[in-house]
ZATIPA-948205 format. One record per residue: residue number from 1; residue in three letters; x, y, z of N, C-alpha, C in turn. Coordinates in steps of 0.2 Angstrom, whole numbers, plus 5000, padded with zeros to 4 digits. Atoms other than C-alpha are relative to their C-alpha. Last residue first. Layout:
# residues N
+-----+------+------+------+------+-------+-------+-------+------+------+------+
!  nr ! rest ! n.c1 ! n.c2 ! n.c3 ! ca.c1 ! ca.c2 ! ca.c3 ! c.c1 ! c.c2 ! c.c3 !
+-----+------+------+------+------+-------+-------+-------+------+------+------+
! NUM !  ALA !    X !    Y !    Z !     X !     Y !     Z !    X !    Y !    Z !
...
+-----+------+------+------+------+-------+-------+-------+------+------+------+
# end
This chain:
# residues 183
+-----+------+------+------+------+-------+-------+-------+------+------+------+
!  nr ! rest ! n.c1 ! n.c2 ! n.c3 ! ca.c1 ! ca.c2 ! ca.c3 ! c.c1 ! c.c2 ! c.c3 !
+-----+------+------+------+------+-------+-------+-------+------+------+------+
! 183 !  UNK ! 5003 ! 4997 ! 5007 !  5575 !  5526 !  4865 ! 5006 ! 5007 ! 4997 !
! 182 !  UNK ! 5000 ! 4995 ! 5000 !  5588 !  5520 !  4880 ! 4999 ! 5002 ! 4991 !
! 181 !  UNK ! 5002 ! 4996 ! 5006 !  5585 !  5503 !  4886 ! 4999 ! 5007 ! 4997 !
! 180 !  UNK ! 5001 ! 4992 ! 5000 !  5595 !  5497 !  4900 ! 4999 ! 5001 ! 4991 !
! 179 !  UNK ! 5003 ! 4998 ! 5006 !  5593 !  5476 !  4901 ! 4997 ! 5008 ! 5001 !
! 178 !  UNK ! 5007 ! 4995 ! 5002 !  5594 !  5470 !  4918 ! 5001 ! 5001 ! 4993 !
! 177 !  UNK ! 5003 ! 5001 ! 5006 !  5605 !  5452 !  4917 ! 4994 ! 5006 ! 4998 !
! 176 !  UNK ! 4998 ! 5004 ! 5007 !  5611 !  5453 !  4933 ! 4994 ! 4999 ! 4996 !
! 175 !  UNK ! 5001 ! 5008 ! 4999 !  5599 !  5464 !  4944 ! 5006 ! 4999 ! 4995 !
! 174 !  UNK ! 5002 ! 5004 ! 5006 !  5602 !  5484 !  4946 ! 5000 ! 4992 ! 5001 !
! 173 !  UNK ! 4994 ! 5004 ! 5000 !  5600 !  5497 !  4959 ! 5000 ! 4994 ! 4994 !
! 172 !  UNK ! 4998 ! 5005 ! 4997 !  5587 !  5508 !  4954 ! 5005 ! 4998 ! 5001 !
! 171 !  UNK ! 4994 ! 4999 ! 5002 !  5591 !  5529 !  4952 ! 5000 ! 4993 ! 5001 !
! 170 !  UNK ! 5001 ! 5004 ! 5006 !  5572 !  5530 !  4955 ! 5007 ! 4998 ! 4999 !
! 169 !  UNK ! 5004 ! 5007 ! 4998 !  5574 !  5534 !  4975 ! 4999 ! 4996 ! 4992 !
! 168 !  UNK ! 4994 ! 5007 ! 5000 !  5585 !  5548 !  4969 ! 4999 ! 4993 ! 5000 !
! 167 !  UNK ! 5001 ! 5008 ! 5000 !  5569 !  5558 !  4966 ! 5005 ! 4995 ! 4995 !
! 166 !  UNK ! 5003 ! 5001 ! 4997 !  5577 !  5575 !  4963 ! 4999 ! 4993 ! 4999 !
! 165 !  UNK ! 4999 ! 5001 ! 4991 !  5596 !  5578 !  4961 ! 4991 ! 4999 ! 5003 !
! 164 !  UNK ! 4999 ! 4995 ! 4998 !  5594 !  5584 !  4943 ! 4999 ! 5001 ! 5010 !
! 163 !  UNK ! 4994 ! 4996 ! 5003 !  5601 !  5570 !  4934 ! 4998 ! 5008 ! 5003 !
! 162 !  UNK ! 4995 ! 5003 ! 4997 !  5588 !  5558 !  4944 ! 5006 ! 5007 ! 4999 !
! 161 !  UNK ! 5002 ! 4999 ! 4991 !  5573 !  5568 !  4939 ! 5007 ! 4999 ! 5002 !
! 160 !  UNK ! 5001 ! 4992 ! 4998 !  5581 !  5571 !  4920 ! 4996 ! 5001 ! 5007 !
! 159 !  UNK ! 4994 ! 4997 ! 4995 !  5584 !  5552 !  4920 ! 5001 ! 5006 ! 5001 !
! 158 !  UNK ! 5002 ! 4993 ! 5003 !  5565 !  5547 !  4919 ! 5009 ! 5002 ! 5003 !
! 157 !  UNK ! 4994 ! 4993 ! 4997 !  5568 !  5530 !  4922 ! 4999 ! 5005 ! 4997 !
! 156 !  UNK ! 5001 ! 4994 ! 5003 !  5551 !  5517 !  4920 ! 5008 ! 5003 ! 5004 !
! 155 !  UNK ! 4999 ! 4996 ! 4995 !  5553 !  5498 !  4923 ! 5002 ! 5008 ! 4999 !
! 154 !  UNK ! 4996 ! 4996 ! 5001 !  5548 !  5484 !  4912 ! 5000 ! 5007 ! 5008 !
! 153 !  UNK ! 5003 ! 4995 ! 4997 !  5546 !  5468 !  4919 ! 5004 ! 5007 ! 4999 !
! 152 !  UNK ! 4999 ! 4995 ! 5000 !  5550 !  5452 !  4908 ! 4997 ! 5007 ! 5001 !
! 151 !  UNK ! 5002 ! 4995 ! 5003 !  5542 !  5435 !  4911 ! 5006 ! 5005 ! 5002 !
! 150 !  UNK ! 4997 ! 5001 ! 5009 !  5551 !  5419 !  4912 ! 4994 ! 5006 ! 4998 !
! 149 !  UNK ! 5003 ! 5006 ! 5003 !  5553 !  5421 !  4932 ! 5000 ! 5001 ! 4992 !
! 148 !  UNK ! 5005 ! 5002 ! 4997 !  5554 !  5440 !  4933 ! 4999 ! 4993 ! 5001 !
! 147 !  UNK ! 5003 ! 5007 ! 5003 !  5568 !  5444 !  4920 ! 4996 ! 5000 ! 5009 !
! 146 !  UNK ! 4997 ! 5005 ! 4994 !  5570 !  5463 !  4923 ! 4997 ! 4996 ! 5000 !
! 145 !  UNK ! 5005 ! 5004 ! 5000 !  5568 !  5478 !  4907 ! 5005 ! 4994 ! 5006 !
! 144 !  UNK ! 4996 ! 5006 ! 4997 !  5575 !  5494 !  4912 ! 4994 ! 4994 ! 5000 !
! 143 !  UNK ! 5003 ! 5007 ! 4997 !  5566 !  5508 !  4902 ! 5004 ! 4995 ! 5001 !
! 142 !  UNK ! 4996 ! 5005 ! 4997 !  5572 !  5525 !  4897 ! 4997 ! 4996 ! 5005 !
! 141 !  UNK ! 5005 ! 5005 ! 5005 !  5557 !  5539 !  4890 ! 5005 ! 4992 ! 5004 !
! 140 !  UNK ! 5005 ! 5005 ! 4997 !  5564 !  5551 !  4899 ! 4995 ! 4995 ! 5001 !
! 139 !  UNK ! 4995 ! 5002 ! 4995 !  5584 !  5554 !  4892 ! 4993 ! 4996 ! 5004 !
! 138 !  UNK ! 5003 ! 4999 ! 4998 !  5577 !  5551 !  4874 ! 4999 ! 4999 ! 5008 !
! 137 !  UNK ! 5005 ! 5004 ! 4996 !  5590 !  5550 !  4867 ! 4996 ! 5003 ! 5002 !
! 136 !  UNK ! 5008 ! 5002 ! 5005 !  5595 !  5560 !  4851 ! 4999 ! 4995 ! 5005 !
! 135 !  UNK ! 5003 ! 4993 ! 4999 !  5612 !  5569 !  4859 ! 4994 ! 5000 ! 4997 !
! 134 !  UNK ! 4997 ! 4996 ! 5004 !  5621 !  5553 !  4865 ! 4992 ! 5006 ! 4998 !
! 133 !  UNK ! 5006 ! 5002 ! 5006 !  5618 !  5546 !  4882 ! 5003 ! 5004 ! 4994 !
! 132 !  UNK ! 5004 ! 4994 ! 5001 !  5633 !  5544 !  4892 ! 4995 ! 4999 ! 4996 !
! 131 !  UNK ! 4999 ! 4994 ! 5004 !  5648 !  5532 !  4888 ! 4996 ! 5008 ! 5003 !
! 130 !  UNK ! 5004 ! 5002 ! 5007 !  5640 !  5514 !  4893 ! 5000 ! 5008 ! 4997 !
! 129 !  UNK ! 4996 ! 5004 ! 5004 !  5650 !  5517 !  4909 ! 4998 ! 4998 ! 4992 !
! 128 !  UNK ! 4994 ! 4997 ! 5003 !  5640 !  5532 !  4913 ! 5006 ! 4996 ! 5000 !
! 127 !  UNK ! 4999 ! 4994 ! 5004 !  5625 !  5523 !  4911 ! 5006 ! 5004 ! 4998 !
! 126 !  UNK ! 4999 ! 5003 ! 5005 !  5629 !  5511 !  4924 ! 5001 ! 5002 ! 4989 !
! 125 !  UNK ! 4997 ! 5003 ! 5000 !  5631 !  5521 !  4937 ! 5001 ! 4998 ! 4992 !
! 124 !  UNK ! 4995 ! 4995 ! 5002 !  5617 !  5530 !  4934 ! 5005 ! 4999 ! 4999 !
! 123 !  UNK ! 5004 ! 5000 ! 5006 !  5605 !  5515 !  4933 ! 5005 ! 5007 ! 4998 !
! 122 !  UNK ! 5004 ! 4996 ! 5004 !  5615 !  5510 !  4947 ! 4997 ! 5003 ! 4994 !
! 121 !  UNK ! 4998 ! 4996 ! 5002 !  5630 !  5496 !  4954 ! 4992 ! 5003 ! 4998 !
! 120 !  UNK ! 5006 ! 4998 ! 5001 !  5633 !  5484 !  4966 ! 4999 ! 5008 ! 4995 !
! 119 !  UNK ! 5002 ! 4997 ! 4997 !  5652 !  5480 !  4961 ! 4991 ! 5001 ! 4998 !
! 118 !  UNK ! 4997 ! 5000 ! 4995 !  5660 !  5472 !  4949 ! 4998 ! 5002 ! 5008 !
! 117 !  UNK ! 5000 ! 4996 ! 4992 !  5645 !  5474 !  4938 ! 5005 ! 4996 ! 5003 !
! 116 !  UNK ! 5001 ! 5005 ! 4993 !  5650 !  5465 !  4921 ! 5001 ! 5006 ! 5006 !
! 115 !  UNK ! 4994 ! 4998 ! 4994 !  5646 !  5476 !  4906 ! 4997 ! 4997 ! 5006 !
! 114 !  UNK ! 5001 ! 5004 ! 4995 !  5638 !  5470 !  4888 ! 5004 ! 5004 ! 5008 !
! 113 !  UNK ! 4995 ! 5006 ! 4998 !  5637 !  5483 !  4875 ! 4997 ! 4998 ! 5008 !
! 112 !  UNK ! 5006 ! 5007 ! 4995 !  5631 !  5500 !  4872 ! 5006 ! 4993 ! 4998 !
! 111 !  UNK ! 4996 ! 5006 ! 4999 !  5645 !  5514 !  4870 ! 4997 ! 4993 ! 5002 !
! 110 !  UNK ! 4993 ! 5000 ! 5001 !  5640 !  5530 !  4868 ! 5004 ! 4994 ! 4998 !
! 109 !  UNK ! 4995 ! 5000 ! 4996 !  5622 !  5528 !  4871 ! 5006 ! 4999 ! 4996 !
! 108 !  UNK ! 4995 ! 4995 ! 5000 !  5607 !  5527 !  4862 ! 5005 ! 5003 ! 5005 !
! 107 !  UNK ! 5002 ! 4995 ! 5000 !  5602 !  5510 !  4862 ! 5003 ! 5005 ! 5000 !
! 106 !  UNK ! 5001 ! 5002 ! 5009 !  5606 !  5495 !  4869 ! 4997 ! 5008 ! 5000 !
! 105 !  UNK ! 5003 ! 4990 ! 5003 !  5615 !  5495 !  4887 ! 4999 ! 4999 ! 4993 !
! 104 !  UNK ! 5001 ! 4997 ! 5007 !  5616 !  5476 !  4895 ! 4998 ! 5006 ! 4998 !
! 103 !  UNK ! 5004 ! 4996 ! 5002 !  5621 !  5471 !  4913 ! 5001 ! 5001 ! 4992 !
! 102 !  UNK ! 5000 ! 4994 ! 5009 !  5631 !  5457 !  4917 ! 4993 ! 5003 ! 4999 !
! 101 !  UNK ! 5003 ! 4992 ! 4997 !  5635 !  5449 !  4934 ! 4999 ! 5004 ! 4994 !
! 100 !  UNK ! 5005 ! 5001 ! 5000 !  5639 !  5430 !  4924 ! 4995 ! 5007 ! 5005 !
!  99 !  UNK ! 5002 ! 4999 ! 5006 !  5656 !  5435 !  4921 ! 4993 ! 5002 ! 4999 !
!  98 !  UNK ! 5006 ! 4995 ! 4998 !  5660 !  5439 !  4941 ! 4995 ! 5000 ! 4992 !
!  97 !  UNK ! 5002 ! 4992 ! 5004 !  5675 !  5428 !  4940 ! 4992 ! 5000 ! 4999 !
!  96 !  UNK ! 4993 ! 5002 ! 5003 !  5686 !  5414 !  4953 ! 4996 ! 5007 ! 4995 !
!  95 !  UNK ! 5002 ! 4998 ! 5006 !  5672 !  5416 !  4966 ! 5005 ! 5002 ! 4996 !
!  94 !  UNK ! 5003 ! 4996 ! 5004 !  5676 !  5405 !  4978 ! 5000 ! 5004 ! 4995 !
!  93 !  UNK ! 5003 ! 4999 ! 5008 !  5671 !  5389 !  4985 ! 5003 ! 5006 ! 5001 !
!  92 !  UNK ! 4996 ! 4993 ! 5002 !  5681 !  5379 !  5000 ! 4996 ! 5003 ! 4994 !
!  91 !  UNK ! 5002 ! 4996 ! 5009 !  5671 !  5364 !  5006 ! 5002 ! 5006 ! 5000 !
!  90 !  UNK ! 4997 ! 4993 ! 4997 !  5679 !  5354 !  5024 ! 4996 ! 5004 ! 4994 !
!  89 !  UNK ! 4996 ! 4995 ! 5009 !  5670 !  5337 !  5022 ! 5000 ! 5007 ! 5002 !
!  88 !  UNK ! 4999 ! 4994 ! 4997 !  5664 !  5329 !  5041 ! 5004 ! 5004 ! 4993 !
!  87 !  UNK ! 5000 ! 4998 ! 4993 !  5668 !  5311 !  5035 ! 5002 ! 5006 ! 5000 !
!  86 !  UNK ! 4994 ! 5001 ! 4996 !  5668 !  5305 !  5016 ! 4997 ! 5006 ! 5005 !
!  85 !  UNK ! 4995 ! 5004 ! 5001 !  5654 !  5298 !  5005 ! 5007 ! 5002 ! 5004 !
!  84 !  UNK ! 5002 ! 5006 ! 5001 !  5637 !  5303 !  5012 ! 5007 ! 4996 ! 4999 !
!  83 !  UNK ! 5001 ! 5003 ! 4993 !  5643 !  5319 !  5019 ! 5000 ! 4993 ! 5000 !
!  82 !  UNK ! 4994 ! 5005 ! 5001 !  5648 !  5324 !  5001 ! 4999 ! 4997 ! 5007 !
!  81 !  UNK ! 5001 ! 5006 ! 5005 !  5628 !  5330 !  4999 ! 5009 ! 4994 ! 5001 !
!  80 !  UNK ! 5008 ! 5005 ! 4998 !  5627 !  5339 !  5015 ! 5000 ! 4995 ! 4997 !
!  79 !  UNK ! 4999 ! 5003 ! 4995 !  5645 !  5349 !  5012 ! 4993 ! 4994 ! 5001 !
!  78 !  UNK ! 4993 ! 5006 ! 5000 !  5641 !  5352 !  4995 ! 5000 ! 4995 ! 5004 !
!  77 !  UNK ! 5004 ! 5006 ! 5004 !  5621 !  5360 !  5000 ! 5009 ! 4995 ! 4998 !
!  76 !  UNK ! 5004 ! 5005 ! 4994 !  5631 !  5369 !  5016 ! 4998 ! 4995 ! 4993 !
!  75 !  UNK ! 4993 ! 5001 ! 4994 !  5647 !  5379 !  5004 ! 4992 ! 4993 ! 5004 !
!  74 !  UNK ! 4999 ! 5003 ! 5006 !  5631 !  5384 !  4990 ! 5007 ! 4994 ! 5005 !
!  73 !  UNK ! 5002 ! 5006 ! 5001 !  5624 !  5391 !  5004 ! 5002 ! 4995 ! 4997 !
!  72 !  UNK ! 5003 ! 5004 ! 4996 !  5638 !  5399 !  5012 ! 4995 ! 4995 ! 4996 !
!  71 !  UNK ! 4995 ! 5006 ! 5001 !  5643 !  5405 !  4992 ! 4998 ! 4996 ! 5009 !
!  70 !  UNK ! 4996 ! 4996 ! 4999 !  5625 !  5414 !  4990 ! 5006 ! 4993 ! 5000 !
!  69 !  UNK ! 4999 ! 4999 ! 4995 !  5611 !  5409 !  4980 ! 5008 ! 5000 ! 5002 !
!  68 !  UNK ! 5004 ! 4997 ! 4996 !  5604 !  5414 !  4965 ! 5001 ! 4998 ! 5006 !
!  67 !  UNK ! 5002 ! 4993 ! 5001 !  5611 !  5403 !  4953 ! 4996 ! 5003 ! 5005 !
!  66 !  UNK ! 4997 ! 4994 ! 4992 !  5618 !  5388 !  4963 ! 4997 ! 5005 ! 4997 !
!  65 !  UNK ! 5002 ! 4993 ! 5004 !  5607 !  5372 !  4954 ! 5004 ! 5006 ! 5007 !
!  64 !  UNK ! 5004 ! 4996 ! 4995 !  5616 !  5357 !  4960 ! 5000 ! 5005 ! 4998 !
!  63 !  UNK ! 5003 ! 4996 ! 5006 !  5621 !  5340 !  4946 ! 4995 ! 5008 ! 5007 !
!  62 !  UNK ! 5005 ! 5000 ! 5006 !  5628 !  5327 !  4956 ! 5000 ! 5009 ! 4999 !
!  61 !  UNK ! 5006 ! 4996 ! 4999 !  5636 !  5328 !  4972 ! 4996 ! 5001 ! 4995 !
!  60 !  UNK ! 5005 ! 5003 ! 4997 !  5649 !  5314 !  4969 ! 4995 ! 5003 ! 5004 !
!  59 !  UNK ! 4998 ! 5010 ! 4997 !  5661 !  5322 !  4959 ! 4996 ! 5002 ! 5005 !
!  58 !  UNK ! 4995 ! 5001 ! 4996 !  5652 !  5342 !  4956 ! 5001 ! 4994 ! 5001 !
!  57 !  UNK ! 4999 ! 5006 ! 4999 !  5640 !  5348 !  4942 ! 5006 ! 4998 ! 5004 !
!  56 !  UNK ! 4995 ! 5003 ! 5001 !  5634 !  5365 !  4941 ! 5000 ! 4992 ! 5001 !
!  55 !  UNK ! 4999 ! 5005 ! 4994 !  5618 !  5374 !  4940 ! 5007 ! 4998 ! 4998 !
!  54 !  UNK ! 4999 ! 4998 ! 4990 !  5611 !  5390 !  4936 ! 5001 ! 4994 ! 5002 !
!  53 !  UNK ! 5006 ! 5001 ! 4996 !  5601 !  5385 !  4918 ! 5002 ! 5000 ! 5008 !
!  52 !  UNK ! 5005 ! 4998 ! 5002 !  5615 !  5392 !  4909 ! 4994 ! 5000 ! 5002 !
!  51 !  UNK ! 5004 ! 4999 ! 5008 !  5628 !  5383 !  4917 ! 4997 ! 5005 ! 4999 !
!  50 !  UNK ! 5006 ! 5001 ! 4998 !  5640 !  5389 !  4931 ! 4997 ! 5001 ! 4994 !
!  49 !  UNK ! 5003 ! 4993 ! 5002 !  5658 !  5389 !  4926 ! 4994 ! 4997 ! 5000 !
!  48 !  UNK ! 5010 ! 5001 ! 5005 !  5667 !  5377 !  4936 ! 4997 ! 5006 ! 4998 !
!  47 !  UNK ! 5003 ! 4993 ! 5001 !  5685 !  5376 !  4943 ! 4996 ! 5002 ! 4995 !
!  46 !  UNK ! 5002 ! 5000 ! 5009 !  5689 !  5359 !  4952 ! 4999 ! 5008 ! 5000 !
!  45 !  UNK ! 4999 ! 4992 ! 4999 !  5696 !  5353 !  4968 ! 4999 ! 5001 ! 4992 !
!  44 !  UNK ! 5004 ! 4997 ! 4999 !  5690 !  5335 !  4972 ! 5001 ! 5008 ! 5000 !
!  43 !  UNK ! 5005 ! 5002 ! 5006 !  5701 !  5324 !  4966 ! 4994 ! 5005 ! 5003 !
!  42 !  UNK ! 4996 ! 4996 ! 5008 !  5714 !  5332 !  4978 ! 4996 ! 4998 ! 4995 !
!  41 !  UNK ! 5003 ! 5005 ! 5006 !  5703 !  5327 !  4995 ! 5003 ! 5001 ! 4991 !
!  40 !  UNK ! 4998 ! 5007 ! 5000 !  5712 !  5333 !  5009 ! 4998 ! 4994 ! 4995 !
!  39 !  UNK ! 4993 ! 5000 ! 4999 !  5699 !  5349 !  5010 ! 5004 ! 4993 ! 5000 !
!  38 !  UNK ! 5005 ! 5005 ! 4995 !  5686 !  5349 !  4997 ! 5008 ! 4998 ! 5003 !
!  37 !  UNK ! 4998 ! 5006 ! 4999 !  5688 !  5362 !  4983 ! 4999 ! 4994 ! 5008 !
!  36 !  UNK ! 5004 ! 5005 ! 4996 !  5677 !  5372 !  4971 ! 5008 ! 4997 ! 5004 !
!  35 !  UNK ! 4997 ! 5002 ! 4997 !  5681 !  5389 !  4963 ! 4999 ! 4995 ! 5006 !
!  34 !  UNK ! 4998 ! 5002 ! 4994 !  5668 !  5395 !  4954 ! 5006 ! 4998 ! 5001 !
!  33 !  UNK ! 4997 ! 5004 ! 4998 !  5666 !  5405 !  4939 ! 5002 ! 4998 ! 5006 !
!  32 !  UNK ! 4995 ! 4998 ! 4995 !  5651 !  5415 !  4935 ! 5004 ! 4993 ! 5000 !
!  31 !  UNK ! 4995 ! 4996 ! 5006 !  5641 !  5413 !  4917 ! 5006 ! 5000 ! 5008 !
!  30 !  UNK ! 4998 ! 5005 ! 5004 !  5623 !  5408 !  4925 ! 5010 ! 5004 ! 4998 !
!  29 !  UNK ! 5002 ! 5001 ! 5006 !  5625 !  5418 !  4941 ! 5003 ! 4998 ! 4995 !
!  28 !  UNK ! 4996 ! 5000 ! 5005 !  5630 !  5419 !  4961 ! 4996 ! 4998 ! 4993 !
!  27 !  UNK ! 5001 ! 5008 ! 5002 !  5624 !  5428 !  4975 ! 5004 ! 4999 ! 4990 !
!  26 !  UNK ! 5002 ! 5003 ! 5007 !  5633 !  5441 !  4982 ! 4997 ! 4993 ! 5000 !
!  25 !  UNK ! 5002 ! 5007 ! 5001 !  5627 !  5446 !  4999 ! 5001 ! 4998 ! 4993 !
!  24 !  UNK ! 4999 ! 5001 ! 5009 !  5625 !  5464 !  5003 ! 5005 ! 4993 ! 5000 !
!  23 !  UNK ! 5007 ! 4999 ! 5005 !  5619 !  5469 !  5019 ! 5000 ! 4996 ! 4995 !
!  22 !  UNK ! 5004 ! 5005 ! 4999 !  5636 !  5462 !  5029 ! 4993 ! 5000 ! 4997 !
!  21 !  UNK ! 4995 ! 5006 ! 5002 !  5647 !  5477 !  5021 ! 4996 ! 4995 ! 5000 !
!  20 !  UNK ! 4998 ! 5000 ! 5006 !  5634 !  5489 !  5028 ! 5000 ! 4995 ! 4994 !
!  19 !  UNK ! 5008 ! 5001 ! 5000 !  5633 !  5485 !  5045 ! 4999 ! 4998 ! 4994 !
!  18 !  UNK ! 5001 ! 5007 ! 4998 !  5652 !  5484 !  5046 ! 4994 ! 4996 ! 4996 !
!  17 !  UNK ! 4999 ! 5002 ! 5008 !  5652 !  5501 !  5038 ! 5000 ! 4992 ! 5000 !
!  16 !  UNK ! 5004 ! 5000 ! 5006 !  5642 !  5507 !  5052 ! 5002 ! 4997 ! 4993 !
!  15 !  UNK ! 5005 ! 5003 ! 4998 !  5652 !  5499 !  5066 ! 4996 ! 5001 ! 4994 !
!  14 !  UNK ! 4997 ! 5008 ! 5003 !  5670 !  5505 !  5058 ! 4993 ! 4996 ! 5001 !
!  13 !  UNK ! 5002 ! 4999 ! 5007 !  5659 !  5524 !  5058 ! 5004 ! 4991 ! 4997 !
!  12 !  UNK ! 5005 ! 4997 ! 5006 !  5656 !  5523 !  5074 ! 4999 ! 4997 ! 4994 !
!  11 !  UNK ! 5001 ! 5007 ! 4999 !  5673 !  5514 !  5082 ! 4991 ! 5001 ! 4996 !
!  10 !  UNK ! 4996 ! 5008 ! 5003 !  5682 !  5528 !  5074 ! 4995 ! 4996 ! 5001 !
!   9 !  UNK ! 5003 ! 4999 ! 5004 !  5668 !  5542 !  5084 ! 5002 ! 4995 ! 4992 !
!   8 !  UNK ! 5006 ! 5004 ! 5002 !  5669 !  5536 !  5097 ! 4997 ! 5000 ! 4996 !
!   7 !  UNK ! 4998 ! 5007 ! 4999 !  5686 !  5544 !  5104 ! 4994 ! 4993 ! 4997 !
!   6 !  UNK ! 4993 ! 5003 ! 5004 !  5680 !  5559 !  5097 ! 5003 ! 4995 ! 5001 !
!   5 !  UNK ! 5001 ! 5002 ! 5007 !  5664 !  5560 !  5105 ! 5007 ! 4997 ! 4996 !
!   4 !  UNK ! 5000 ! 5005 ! 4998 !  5671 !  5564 !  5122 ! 4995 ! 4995 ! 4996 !
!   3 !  UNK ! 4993 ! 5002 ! 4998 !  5680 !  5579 !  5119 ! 4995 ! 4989 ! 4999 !
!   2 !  UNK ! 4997 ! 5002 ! 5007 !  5665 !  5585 !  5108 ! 5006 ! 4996 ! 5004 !
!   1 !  UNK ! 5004 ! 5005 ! 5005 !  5653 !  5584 !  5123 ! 5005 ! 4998 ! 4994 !
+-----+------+------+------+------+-------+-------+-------+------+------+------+
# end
């Protein structure tokens, strides 16, 4: 049995991580910078910071909200729109910087401030780039507030469950723009 495992076991774990990899799907937000160009077309290659209200402005595509979706999409709605003026358009976008991925830590902690997720990141995670907590938190009182449309949803962390290996499942993963609040 083992002999005949170990040959299968590489293509395994290249297959799971595959899986993986293809789950997670950046999309893109207000503040990120794109990289746009349009193959054979030089007036058509630009490098755009995605507004505030999640959209950009492209020669002869007008005005396209991209926040919250991914670069495929953002790649078809181009393609679609420049179809009208030039034949079969090639669209290259990508993500030139991650600005707009930003988590906030306020409160008690080491080091509160802005910080951009380079990666999918956790309330633990996160935390311990914002230093740790200092020795007058409140470790379980800790609330992540998440914009909802134009409301605000507060979200409980008790981090003495997390910090002691039980109920992982709290440990959220985070959105752009959460807001870790540490009484």
């Amino acid at each position: 049995m083992r002999i005949f495992l170990l040959p299968v076991l590489p293509v395994l774990f290249v297959f799971f991580q595959t899986a993986h990899a293809d789950s997670y799907q950046y999309t893109v937000n207000s503040g990120d910078i794109l990289e746009i160009s349009v193959w054979n077309e030089e007036a058509l290659q630009k490098e755009l910071r995605v507004l505030p209200d999640g959209s950009i402005s492209f020669p002869l595509a007008g005005s396209i909200p991209v926040a919250g979706k991914s670069i495929n999409q953002i790649q078809a709605i181009l393609k679609e729109r420049l179809a009208e003026y030039i034949a079969d358009p090639v669209v290259n976008i990508s993500v030139k910087s991650v600005e707009g991925n930003s988590i906030y830590v306020i409160g008690q902690v080491k080091k509160p401030g802005q910080f951009v997720m380079y990666q999918p990141m956790d309330v633990m995670q996160m935390l311990s780039l914002a230093g740790g907590l200092t020795a007058f938190a409140k470790a379980n009182d800790i609330v992540i507030l998440r914009r909802n449309g134009d409301k605000s949803e507060p979200i409980a962390f008790k981090y003495g469950e997390v910090e002691d290996g039980d109920k992982l499942e709290n440990n959220h993963l985070l959105h752009s723009g959460d807001v870790i609040i540490v009484p």
